[in-house]
Backbone as a chain_set.jsonl record, in Angstrom:
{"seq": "XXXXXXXXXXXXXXXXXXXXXXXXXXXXXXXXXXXXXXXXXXXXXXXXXXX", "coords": {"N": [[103.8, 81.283, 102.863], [105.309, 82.363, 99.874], [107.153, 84.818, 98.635], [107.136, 85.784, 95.249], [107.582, 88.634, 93.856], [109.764, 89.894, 93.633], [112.753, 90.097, 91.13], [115.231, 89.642, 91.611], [115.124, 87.758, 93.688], [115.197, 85.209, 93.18], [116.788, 82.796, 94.171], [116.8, 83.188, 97.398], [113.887, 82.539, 97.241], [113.934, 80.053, 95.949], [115.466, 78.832, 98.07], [113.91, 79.24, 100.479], [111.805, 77.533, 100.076], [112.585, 75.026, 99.714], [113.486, 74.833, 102.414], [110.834, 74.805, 103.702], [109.943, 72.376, 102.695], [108.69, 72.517, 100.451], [109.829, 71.568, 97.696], [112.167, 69.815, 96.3], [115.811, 68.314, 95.728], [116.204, 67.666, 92.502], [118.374, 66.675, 90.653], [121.852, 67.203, 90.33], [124.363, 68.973, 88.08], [127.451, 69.202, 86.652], [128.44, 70.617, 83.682], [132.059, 71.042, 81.437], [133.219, 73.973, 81.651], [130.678, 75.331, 82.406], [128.678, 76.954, 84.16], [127.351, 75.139, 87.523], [124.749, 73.436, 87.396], [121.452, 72.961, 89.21], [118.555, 70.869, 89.467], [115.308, 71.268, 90.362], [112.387, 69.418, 92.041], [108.645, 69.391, 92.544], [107.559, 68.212, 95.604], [105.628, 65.95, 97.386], [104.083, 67.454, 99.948], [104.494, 70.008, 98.415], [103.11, 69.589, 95.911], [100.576, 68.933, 97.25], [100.278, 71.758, 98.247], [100.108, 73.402, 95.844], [97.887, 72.913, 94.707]], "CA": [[103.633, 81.955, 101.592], [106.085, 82.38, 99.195], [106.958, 85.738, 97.098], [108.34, 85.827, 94.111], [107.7, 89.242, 93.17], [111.067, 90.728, 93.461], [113.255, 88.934, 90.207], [116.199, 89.289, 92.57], [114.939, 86.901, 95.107], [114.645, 83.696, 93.192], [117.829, 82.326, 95.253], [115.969, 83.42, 98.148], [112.862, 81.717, 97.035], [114.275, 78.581, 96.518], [115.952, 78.365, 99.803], [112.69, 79.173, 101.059], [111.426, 76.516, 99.315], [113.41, 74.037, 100.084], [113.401, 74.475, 103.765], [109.563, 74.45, 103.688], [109.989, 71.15, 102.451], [107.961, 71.994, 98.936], [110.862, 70.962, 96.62], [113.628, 68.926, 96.765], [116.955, 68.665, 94.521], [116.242, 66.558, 92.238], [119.865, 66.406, 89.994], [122.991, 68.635, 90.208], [125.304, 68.286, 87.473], [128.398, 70.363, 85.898], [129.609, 70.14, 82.339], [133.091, 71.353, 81.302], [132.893, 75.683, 81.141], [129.441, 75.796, 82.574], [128.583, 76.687, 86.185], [126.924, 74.115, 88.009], [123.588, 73.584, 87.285], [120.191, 72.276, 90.201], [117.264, 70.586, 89.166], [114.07, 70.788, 91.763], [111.245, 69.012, 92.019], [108.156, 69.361, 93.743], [107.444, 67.209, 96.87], [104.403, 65.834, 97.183], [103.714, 68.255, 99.915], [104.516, 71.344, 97.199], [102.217, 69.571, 95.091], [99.297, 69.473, 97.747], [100.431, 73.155, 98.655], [99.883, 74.238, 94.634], [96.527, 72.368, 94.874]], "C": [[105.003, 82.378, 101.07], [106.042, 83.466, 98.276], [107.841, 86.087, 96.392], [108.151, 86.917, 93.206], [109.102, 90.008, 92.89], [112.244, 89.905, 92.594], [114.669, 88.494, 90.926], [116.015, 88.418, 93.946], [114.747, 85.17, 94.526], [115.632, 83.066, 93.972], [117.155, 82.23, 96.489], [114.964, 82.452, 98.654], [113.187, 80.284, 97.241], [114.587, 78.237, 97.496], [114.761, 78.158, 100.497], [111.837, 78.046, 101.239], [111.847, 74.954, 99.804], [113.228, 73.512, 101.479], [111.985, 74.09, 104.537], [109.367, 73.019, 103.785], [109.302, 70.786, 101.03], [108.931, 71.654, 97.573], [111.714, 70.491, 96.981], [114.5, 69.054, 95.397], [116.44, 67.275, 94.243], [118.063, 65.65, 91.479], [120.903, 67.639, 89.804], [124.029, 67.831, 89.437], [126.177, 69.634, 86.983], [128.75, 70.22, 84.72], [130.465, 71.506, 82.205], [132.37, 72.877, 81.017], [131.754, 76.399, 81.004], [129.305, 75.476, 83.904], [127.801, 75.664, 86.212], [125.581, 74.441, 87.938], [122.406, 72.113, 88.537], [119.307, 72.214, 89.607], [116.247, 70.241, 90.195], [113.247, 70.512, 90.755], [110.316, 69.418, 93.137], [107.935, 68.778, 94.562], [106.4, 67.173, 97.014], [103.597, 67.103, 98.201], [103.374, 69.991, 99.446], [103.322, 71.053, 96.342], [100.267, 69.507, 95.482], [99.022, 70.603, 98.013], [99.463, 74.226, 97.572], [98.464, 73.984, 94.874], [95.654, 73.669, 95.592]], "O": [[105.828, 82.75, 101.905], [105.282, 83.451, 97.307], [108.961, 86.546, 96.616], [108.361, 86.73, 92.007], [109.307, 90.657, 91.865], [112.779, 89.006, 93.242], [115.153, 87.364, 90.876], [116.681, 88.478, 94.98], [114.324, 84.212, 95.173], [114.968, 82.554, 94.873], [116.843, 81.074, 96.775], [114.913, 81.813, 99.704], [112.92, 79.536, 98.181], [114.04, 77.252, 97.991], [114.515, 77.094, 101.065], [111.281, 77.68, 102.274], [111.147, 74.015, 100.183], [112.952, 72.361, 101.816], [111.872, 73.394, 105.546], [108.771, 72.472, 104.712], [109.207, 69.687, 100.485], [108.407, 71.532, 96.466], [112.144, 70.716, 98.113], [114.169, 69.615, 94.353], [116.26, 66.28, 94.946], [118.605, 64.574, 91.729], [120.72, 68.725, 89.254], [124.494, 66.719, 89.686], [125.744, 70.785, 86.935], [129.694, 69.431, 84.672], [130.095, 72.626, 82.557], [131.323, 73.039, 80.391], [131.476, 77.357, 80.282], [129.558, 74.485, 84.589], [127.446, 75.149, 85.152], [125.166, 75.533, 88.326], [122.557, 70.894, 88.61], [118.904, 73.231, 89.041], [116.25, 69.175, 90.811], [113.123, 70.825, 89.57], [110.684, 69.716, 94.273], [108.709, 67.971, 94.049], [105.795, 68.233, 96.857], [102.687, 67.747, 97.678], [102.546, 70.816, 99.832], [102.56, 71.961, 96.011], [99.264, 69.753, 94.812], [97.836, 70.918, 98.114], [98.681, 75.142, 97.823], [97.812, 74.945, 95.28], [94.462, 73.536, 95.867]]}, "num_chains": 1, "name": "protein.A"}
């Protein structure tokens, strides 16, 4: 289980997440004078999890 009530924990969360195995990175990209931005997806087992 996963909680995402505290708004300071999404970092957290994701890690969480991640290591679970319910998301994966899908694309990390940077443009010029903007931090680096992660795109997840869910994994099929995230998406039997939501189910």
């Amino acid at each position: 289980m996963v909680n995402v009530a505290q708004r300071n924990s999404v970092y957290q969360t994701i890690d969480r997440l991640l290591r679970a195995g319910l998301i994966a990175v899908r694309e990390t990209s940077c443009e010029e004078n903007r931090p680096e931005r992660t795109v997840y997806e869910p994994t099929e087992a995230g998406r039997e999890t939501l189910r």
